[in-house]
DRENDO-1510 file (C-alpha; in Angstrom, 1 decimal, always signed):
<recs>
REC; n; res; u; v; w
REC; 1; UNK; +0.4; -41.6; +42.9 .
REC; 2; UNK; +3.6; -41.6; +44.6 .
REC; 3; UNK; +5.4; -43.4; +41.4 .
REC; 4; UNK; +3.3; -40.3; +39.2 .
REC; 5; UNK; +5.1; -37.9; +41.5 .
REC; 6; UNK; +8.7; -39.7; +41.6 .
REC; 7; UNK; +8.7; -40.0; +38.3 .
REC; 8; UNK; +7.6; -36.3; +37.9 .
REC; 9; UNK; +9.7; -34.2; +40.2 .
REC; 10; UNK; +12.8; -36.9; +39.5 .
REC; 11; UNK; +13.1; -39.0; +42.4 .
REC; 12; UNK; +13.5; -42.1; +41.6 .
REC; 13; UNK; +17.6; -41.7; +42.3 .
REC; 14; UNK; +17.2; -40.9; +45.5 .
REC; 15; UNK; +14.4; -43.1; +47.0 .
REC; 16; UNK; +16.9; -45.1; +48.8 .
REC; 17; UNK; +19.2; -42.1; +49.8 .
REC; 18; UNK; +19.0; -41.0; +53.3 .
REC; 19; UNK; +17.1; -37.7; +53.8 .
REC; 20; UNK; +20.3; -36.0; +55.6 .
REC; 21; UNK; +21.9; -36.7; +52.6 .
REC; 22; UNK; +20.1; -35.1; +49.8 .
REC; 23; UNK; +21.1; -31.7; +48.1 .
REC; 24; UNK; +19.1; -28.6; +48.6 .
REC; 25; UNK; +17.3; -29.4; +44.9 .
REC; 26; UNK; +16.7; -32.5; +46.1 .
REC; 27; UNK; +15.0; -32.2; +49.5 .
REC; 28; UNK; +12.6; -29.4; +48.0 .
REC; 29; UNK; +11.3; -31.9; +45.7 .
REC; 30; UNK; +11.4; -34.3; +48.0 .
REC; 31; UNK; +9.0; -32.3; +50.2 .
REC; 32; UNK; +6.9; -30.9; +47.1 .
REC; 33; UNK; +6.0; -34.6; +47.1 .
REC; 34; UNK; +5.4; -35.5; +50.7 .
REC; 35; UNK; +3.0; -32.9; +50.6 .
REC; 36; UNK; +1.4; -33.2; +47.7 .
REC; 37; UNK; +0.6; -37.2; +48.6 .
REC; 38; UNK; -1.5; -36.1; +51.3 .
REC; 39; UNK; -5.2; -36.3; +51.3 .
REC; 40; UNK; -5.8; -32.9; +51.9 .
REC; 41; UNK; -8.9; -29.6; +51.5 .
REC; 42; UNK; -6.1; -26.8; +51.7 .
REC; 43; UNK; -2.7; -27.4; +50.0 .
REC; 44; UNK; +0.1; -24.7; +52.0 .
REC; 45; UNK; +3.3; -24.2; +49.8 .
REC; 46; UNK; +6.0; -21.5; +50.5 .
REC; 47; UNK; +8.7; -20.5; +48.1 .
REC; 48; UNK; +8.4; -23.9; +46.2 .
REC; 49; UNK; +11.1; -23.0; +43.9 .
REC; 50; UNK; +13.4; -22.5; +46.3 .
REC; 51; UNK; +16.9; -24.4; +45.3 .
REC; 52; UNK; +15.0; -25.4; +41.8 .
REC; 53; UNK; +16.2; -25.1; +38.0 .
REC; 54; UNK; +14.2; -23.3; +35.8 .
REC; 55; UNK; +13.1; -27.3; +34.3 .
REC; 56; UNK; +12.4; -28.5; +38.1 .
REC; 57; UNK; +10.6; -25.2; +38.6 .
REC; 58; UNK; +7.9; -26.1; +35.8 .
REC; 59; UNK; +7.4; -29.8; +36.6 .
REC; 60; UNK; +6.6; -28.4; +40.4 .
REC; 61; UNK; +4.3; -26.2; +39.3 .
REC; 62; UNK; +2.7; -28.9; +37.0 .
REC; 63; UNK; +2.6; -31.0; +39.9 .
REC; 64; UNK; +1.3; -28.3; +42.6 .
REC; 65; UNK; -1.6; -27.5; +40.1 .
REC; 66; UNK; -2.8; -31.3; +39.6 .
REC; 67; UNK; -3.7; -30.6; +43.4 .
REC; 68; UNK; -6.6; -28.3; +42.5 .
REC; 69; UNK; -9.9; -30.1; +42.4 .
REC; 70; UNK; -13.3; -28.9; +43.0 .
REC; 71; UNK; -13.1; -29.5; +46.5 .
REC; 72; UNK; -9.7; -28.3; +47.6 .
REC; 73; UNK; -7.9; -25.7; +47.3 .
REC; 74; UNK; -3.4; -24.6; +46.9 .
REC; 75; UNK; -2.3; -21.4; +48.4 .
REC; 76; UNK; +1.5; -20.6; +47.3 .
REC; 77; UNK; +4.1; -17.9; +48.2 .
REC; 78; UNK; +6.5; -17.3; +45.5 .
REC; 79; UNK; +9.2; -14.7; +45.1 .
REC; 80; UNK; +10.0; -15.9; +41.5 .
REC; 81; UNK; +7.2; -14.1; +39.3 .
REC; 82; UNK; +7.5; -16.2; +36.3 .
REC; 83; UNK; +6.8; -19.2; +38.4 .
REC; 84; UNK; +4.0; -17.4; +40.4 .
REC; 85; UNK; +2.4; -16.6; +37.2 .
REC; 86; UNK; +2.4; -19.8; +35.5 .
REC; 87; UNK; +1.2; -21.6; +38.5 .
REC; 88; UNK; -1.4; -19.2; +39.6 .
REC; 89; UNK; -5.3; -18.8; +39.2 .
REC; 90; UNK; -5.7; -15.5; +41.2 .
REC; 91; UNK; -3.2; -13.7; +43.0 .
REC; 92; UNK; -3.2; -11.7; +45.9 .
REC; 93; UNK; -1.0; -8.8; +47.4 .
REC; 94; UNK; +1.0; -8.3; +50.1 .
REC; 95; UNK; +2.2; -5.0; +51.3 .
REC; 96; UNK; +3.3; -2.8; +54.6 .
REC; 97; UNK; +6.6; -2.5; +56.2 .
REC; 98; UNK; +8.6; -5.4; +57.4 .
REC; 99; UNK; +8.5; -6.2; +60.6 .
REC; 100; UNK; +6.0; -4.2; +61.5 .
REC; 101; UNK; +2.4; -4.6; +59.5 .
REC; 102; UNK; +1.4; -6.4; +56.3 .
REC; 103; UNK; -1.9; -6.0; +54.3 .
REC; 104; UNK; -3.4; -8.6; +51.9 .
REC; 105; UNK; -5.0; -7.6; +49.4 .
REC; 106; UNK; -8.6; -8.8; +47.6 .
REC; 107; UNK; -7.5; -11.5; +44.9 .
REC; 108; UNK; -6.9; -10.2; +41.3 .
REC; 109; UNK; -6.5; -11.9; +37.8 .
REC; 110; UNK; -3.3; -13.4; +37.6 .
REC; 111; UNK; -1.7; -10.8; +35.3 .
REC; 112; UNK; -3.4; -7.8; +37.1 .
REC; 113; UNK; -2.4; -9.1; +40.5 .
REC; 114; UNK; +1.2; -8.7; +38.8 .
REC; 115; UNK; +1.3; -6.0; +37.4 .
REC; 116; UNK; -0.4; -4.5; +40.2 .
REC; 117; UNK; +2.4; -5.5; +42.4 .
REC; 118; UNK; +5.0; -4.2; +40.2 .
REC; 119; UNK; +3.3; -0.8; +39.7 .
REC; 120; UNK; +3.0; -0.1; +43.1 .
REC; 121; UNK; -0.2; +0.6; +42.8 .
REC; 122; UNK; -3.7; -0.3; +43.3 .
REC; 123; UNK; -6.1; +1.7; +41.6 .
REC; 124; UNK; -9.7; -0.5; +43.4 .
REC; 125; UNK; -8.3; +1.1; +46.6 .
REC; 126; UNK; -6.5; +4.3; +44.9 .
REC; 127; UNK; -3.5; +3.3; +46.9 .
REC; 128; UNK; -0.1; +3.4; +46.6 .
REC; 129; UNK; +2.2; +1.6; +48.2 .
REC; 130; UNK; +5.7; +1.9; +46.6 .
REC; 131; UNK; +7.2; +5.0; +45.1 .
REC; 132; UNK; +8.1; +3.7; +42.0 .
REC; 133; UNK; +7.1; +1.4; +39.5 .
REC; 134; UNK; +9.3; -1.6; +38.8 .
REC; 135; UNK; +9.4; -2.1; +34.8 .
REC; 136; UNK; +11.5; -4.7; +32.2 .
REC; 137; UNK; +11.7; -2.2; +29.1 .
REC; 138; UNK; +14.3; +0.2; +30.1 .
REC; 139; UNK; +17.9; -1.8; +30.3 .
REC; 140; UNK; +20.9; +0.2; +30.5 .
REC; 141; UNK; +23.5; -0.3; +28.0 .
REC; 142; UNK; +26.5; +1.7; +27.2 .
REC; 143; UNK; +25.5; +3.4; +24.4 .
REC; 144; UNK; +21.8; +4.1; +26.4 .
REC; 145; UNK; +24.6; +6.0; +28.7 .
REC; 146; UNK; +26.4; +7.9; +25.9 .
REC; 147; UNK; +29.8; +5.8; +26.4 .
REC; 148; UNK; +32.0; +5.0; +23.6 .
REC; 149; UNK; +31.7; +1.6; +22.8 .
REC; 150; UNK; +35.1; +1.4; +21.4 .
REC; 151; UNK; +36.8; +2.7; +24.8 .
REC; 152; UNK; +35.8; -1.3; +25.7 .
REC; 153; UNK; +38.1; -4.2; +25.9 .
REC; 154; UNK; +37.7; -7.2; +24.6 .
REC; 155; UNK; +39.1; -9.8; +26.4 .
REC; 156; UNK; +38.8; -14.3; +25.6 .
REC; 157; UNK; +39.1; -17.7; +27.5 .
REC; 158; UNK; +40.4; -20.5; +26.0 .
REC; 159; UNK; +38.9; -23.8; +25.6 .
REC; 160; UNK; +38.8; -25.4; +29.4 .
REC; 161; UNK; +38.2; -29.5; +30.5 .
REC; 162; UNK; +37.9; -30.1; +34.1 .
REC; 163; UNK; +37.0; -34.0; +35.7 .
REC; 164; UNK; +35.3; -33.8; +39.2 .
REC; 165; UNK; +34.7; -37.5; +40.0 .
REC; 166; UNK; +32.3; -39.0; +37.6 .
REC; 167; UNK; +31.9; -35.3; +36.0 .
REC; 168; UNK; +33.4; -33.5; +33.3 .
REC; 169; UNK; +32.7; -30.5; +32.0 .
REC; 170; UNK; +33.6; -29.3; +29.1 .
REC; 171; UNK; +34.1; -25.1; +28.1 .
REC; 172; UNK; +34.1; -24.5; +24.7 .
REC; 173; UNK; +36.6; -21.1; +24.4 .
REC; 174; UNK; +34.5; -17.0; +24.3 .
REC; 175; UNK; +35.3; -13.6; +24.5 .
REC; 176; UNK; +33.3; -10.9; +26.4 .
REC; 177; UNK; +33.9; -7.3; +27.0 .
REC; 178; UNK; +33.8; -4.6; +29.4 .
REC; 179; UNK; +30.2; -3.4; +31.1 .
REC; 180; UNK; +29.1; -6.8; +30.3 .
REC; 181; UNK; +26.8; -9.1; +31.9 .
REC; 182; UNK; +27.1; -12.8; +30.8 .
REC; 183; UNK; +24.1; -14.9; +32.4 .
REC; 184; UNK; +24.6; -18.6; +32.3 .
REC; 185; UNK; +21.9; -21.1; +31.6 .
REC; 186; UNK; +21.3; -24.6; +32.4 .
REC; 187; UNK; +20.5; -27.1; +34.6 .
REC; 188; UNK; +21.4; -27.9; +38.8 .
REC; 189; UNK; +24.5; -30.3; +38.1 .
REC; 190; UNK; +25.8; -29.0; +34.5 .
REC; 191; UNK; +28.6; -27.2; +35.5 .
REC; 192; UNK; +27.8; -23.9; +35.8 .
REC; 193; UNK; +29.9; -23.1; +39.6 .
REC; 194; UNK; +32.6; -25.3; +38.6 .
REC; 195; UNK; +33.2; -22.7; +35.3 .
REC; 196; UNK; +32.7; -20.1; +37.8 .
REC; 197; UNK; +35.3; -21.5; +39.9 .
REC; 198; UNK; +37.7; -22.2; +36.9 .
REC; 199; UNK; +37.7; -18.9; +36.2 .
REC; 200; UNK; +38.6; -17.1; +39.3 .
REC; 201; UNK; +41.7; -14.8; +39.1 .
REC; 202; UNK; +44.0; -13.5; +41.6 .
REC; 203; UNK; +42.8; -10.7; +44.7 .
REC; 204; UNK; +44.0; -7.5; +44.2 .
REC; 205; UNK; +46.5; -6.9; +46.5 .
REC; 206; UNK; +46.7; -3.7; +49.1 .
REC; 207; UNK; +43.3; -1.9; +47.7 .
REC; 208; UNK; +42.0; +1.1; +49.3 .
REC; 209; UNK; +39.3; +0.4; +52.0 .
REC; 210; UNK; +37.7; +3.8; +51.5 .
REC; 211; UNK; +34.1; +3.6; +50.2 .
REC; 212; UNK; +33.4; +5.8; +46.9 .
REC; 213; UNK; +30.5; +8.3; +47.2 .
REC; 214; UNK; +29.2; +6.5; +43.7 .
REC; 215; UNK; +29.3; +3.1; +45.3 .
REC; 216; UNK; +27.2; +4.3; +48.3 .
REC; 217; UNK; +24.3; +5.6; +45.7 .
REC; 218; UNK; +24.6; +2.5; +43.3 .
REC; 219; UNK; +24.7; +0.2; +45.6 .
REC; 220; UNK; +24.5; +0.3; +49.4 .
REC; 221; UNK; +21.4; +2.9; +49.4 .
REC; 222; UNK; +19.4; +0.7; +46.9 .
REC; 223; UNK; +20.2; -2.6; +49.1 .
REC; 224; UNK; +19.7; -0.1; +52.0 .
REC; 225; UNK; +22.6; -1.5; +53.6 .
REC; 226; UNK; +23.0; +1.4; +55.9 .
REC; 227; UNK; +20.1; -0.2; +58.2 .
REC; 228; UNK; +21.9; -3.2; +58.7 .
REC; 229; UNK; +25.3; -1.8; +59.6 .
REC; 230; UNK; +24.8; -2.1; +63.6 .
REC; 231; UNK; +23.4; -5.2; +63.6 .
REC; 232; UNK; +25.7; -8.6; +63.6 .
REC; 233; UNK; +25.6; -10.7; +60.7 .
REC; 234; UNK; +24.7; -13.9; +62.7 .
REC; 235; UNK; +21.6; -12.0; +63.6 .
REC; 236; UNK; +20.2; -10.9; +60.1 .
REC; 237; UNK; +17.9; -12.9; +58.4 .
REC; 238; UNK; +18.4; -15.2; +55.1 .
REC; 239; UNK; +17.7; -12.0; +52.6 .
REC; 240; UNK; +19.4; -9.2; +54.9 .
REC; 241; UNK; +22.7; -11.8; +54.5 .
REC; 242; UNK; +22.3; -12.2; +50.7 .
REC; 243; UNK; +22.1; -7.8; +50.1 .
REC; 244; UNK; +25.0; -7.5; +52.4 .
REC; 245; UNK; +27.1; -10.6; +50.5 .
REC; 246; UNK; +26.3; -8.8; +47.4 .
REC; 247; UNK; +27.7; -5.6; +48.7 .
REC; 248; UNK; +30.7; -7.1; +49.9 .
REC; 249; UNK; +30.9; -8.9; +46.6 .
REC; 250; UNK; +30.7; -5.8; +44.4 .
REC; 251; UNK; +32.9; -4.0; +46.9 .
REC; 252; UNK; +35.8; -5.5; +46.2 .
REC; 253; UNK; +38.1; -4.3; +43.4 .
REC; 254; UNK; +38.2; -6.1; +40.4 .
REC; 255; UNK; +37.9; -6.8; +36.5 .
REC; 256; UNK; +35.5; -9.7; +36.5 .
REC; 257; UNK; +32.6; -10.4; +39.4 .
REC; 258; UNK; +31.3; -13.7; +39.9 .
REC; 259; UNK; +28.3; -13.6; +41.3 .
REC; 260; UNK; +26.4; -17.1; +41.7 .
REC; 261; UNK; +22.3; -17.0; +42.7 .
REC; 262; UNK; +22.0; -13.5; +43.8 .
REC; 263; UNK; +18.7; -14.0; +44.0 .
REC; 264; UNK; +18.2; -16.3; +46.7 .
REC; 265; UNK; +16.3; -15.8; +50.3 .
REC; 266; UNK; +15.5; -12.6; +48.4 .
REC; 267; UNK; +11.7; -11.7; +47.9 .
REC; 268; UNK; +10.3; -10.4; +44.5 .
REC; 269; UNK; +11.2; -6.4; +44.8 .
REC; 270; UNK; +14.4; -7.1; +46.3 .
REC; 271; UNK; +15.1; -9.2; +43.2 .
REC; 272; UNK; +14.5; -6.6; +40.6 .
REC; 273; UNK; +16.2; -4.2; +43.0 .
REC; 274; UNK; +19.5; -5.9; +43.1 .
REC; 275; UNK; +19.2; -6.7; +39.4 .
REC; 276; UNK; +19.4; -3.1; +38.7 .
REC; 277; UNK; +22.1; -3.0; +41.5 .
REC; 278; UNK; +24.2; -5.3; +39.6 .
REC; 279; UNK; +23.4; -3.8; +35.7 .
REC; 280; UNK; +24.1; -0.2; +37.3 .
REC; 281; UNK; +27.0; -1.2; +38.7 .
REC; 282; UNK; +28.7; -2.8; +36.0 .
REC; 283; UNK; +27.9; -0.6; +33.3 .
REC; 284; UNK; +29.1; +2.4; +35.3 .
REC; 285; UNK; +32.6; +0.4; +37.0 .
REC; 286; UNK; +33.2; -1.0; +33.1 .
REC; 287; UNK; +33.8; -4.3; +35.0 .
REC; 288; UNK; +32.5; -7.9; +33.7 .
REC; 289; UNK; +29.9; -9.7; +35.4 .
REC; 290; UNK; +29.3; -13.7; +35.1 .
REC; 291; UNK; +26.3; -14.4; +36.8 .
REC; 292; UNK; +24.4; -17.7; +37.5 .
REC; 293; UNK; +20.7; -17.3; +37.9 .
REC; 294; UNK; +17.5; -19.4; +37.7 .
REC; 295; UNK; +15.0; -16.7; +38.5 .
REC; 296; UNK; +14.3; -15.9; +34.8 .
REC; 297; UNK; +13.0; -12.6; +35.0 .
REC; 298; UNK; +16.2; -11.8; +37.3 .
REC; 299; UNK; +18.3; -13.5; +34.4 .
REC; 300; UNK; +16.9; -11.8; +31.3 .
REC; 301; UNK; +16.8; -8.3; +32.7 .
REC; 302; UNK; +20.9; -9.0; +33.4 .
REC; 303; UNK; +21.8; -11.0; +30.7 .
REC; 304; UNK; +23.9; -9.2; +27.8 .
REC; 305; UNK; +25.1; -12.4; +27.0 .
REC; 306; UNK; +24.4; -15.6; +27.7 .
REC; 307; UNK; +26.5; -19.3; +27.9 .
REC; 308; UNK; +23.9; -22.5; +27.5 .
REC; 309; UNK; +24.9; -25.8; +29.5 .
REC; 310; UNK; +23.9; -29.2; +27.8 .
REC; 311; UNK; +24.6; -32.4; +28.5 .
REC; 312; UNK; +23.5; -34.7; +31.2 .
REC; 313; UNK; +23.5; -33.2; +35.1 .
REC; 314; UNK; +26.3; -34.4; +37.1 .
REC; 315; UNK; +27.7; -36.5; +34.5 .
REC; 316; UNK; +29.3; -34.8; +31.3 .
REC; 317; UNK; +28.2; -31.4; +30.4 .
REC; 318; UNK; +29.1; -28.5; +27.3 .
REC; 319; UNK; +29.2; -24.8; +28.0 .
REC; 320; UNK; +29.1; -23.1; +25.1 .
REC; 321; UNK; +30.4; -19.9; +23.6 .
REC; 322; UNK; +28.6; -16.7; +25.1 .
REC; 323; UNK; +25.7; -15.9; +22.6 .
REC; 324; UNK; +23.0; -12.9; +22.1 .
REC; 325; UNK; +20.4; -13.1; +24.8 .
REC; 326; UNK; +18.4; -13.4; +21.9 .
REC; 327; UNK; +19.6; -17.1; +20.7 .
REC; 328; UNK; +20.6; -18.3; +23.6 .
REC; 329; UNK; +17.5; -18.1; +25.3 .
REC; 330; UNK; +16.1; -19.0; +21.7 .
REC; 331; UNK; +18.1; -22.8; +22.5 .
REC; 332; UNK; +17.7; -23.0; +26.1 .
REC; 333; UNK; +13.8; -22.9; +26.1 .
REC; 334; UNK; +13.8; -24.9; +22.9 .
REC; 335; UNK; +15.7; -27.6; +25.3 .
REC; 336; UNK; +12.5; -27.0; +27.8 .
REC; 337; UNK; +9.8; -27.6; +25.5 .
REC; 338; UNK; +8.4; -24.0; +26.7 .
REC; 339; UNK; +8.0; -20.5; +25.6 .
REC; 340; UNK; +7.6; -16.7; +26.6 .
REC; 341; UNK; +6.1; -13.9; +25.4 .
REC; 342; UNK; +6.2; -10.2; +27.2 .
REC; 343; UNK; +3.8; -8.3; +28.9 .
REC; 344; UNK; +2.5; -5.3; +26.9 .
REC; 345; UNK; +2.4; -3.1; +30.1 .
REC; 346; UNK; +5.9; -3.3; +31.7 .
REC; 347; UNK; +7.6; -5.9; +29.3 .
REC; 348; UNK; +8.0; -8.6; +31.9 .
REC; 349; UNK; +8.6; -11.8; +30.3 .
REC; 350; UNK; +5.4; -14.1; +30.9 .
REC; 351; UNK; +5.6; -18.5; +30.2 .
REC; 352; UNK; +3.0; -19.0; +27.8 .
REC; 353; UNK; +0.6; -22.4; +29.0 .
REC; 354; UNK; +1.5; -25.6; +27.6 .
REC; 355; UNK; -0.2; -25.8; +23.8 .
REC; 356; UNK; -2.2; -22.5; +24.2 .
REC; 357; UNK; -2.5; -20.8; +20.6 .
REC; 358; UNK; +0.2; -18.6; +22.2 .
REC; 359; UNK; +2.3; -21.1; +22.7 .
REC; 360; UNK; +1.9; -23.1; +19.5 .
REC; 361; UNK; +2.5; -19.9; +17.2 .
REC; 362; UNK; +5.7; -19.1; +19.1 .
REC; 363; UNK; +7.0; -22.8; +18.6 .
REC; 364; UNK; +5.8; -22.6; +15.0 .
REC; 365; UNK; +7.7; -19.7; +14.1 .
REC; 366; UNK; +11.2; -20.9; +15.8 .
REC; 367; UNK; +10.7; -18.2; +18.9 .
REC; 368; UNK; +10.3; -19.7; +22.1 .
REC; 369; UNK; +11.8; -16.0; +23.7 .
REC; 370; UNK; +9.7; -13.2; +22.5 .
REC; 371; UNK; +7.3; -13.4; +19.6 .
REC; 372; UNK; +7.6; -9.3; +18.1 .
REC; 373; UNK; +3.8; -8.5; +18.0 .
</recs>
């Protein structure tokens, strides 16, 4: 079993590495399998995808459901819904206030138990527990917002090499515009914070410290920012950090944002919430956004545009031009071997099973994002 596993969650590079020495990716696979070796009834895993790809997050989740047997069981606490529902056999609820009450919930279907959390609602208990529904159909764009398209600039990048050791990357030159996300794709270890990096520009200088009344309602009172403002930053806790770095991020004047995981130590609703933070705030700023996520609902409720990494991790990797969500999502799930269709009740993008007739028809027809029903 252990070689199964190793060989599965891509370990064999590091069997002889010591533990203090491994990456973030690799210790969370690293204890994936240290738990999953053991002969357990009751299999505990929280936030398994933690640090993960979107490739590493599906071969966990293979390997957390080969646990199940008849007599055993795998409870799992996931922020990442696409991960939660590909992994998942039931699914229960969790609401109440933070640190103060919670309430679990009776288990649901998989997709109810979703959807159920998204809508706020719960309509066995006629309960309601969030004010508003969270839903993937409605993304703004500028001509949703009445704005002139051809008020935008269009700016390029040149064609970039850069050698880190043993890796090179290579950017193949794109242009992008204004109120424009770009989402890149790819796998831990292809590059994707070293083009960040590369494309960093100078600070402005001598900016205005004042915050804008528009800032406060598009971003600080979603992030709800204001609670945190008397507390010390030592003392917040791993998500209360991450909504207050994004502030700080999108508070600072400038032409292009890059913004790397803004989904981490975040739960589920805080997610979509600081999506809509960061689509919302672009669009309205007419700034440029380059974004690396591996949340995938996160990433394709963002993503304008998108730039797919190839190659091989940590050796020599291609980013190429930014392309339609559309296509590049098309070739980076093509590259995974998986596929997604949407949800017909709030158009959240659900991973089809492995060679279910779902699954085959979308691989048939060339669409591993979306087949149009």
């Amino acid at each position: 079993m252990k070689e199964e596993l190793c060989v599965d969650l891509e370990l064999n590079n590091v069997l002889d590495s010591n533990i203090g020495y491994l990456s973030g990716g690799e210790l969370q696979r690293f204890a994936i399998a240290v738990v999953a070796m053991q002969n357990a009834d009751i299999y505990i895993f929280d936030e398994p995808s933690s640090f993960l790809d979107v490739k590493q997050r599906l071969k966990a989740a293979k390997v957390i459901r080969s646990l199940i047997r008849p007599d055993s069981y795998v409870i799992v606490v996931e922020h990442d819904l696409s991960v939660l529902d590909y992994l998942s056999d039931h699914i229960c609820c969790l609401y109440g206030k933070p640190r103060a009450y919670g309430v679990v919930t009776l288990p649901f279907s998989v997709r109810e138990g979703i959807n159920i959390f998204l809508s706020g609602f719960i309509p066995t208990e006629n309960l309601r527990f969030r004010d508003e529904s969270l839903t993937f159909k409605v993304v703004e764009t500028p001509q949703e917002s009445g704005d002139e398209i051809g008020t935008y600039s269009r700016y390029r990048y040149p064609s970039m090499a850069r050698t880190l050791g043993k890796f090179k990357l290579q950017v193949i030159e794109g242009e992008f515009t204004d109120s424009q996300i770009i989402v890149m794709l790819g796998e831990n270890g292809t590059g994707k914070t070293t083009f960040i990096k590369m494309l960093r520009l100078p600070s402005y200088e001598n900016s205005d410290s004042s915050t804008h009344p528009q800032f406060v309602t598009d971003v600080m009172k979603p992030l709800q920012i204001e609670e945190l403002k008397d507390r010390e930053v030592a003392n917040l806790s791993g998500g209360e950090q991450q909504r207050v770095a994004l502030c700080l991020c999108l508070g600072q004047p400038a032409d292009i944002y890059l913004i790397d995981e803004p989904s981490a130590y975040l739960d589920s609703e805080q997610r979509i919430v600081a999506a809509k933070v960061i689509k919302r705030f672009i669009l309205h700023a007419k700034k440029t956004a380059f974004v690396v996520e591996h949340d995938f609902i996160m990433a394709t409720y963002l993503a304008d545009k998108v730039i797919v990494y190839e190659g091989k991790p940590s050796v020599d990797c291609i980013a190429n031009s930014p392309e339609s969500l559309l296509s590049g999502m098309n070739l980076f799930l093509s590259r995974l071997d998986i596929t997604f269709r949407r949800d017909p009740t709030n158009y959240r993008p659900r991973i089809n099973k492995l060679n279910s007739t779902k699954d085959r028809e979308q691989k048939a027809a060339g669409s591993h994002y979306y087949l149009d029903d």
